[in-house]
C-alpha positions in Angstrom: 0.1 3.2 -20.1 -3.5 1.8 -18.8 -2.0 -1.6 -18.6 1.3 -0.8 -17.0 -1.0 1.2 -14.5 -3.2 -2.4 -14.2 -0.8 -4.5 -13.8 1.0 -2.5 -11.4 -2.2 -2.3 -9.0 -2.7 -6.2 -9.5 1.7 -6.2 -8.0 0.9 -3.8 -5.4 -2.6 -5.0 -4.0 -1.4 -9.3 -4.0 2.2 -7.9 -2.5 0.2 -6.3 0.5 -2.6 -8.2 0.8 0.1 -11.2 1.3 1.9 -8.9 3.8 -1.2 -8.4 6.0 -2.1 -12.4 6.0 1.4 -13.5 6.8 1.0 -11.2 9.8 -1.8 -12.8 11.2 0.3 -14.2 14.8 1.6 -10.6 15.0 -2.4 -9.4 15.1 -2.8 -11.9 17.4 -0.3 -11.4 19.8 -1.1 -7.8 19.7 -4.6 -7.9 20.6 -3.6 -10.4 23.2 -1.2 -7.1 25.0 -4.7 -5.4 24.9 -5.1 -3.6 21.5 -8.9 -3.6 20.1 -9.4 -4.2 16.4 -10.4 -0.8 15.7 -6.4 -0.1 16.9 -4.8 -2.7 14.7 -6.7 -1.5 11.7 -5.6 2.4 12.1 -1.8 0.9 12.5 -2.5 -1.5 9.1 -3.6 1.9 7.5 -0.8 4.2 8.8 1.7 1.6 7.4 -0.2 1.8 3.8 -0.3 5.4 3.7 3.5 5.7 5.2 4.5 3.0 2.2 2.1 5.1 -0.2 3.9 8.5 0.4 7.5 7.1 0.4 6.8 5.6 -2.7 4.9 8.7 -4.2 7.8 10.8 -3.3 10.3 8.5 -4.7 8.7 7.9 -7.9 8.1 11.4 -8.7 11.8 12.0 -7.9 12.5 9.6 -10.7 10.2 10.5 -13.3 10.9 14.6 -12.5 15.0 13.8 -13.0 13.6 11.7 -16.4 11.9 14.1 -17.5 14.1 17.0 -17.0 17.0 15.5 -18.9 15.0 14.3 -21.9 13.5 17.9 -21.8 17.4 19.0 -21.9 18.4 16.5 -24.4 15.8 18.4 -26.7 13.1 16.0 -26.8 9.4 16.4 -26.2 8.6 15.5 -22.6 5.3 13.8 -21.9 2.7 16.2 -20.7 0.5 15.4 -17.7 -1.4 17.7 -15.7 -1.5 17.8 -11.8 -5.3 16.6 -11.8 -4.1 13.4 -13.3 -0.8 13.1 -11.6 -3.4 13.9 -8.3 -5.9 11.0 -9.7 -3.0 8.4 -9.9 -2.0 9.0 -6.9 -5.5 9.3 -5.0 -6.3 6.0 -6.8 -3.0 3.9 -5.8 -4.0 5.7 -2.3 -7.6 3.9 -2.2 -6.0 1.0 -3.3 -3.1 0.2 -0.8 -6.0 0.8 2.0 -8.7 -1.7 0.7 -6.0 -4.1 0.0 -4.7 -3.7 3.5 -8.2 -3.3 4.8 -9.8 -6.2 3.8 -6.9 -8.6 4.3 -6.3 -7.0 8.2 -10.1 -7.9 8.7 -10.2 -11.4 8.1 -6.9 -11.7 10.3 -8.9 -10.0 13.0 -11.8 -12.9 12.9 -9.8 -15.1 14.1 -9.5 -16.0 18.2 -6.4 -14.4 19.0 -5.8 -17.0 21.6 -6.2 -19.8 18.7 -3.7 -18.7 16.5 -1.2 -17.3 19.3 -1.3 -20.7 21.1 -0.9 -23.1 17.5 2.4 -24.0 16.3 3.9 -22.6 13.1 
């Protein structure tokens, strides 16, 4: 289960880090209409959280349905208490911000007038 876990950080953290960096003219272009940095990053981490709650809520949809009819069907359901089911999810929480974070910084450091004035 550790590695399914790992490997699904590793998917999730190159997945957004890419989205961030792609975005890089949109930064650009916003910061040119007047936004500061300090604006850009809060909308960078309202998208992660947004993304992290659908997702939470969707999963645990799936796995509570997945549960319930192997619990049905007679067989033993896997156990897992709410302070782990809490740690998961605080820990994919802290990850979907750093890996927006960081990536969303660097696309900051860049002259906004440099990369809105280049061509693609």
């Amino acid at each position: 289960m550790g590695l399914v876990l790992a490997f699904t950080a590793i998917a999730v953290d190159n997945t957004l880090a890419m989205s961030v960096s792609e975005r890089v003219r949109e930064f650009a272009l916003l910061r040119l209409a007047g936004a500061t940095r300090r604006q850009v990053l809060r909308v960078l981490r309202a998208e992660a959280l947004s993304v992290l709650f659908l997702a939470t809520a969707l999963g645990s949809g799936i796995a509570l349905t997945v549960l319930t009819s192997f619990s049905i069907g007679g067989r033993a359901a896997p156990a897992v208490t709410p302070l782990v089911y809490v740690t998961v999810v605080a820990g994919a929480g802290l990850l979907a911000l750093v890996a927006t974070a960081l990536p969303g910084r660097v696309a900051l450091r860049v002259r906004a007038v440099t990369v809105a004035t280049a061509k693609e």
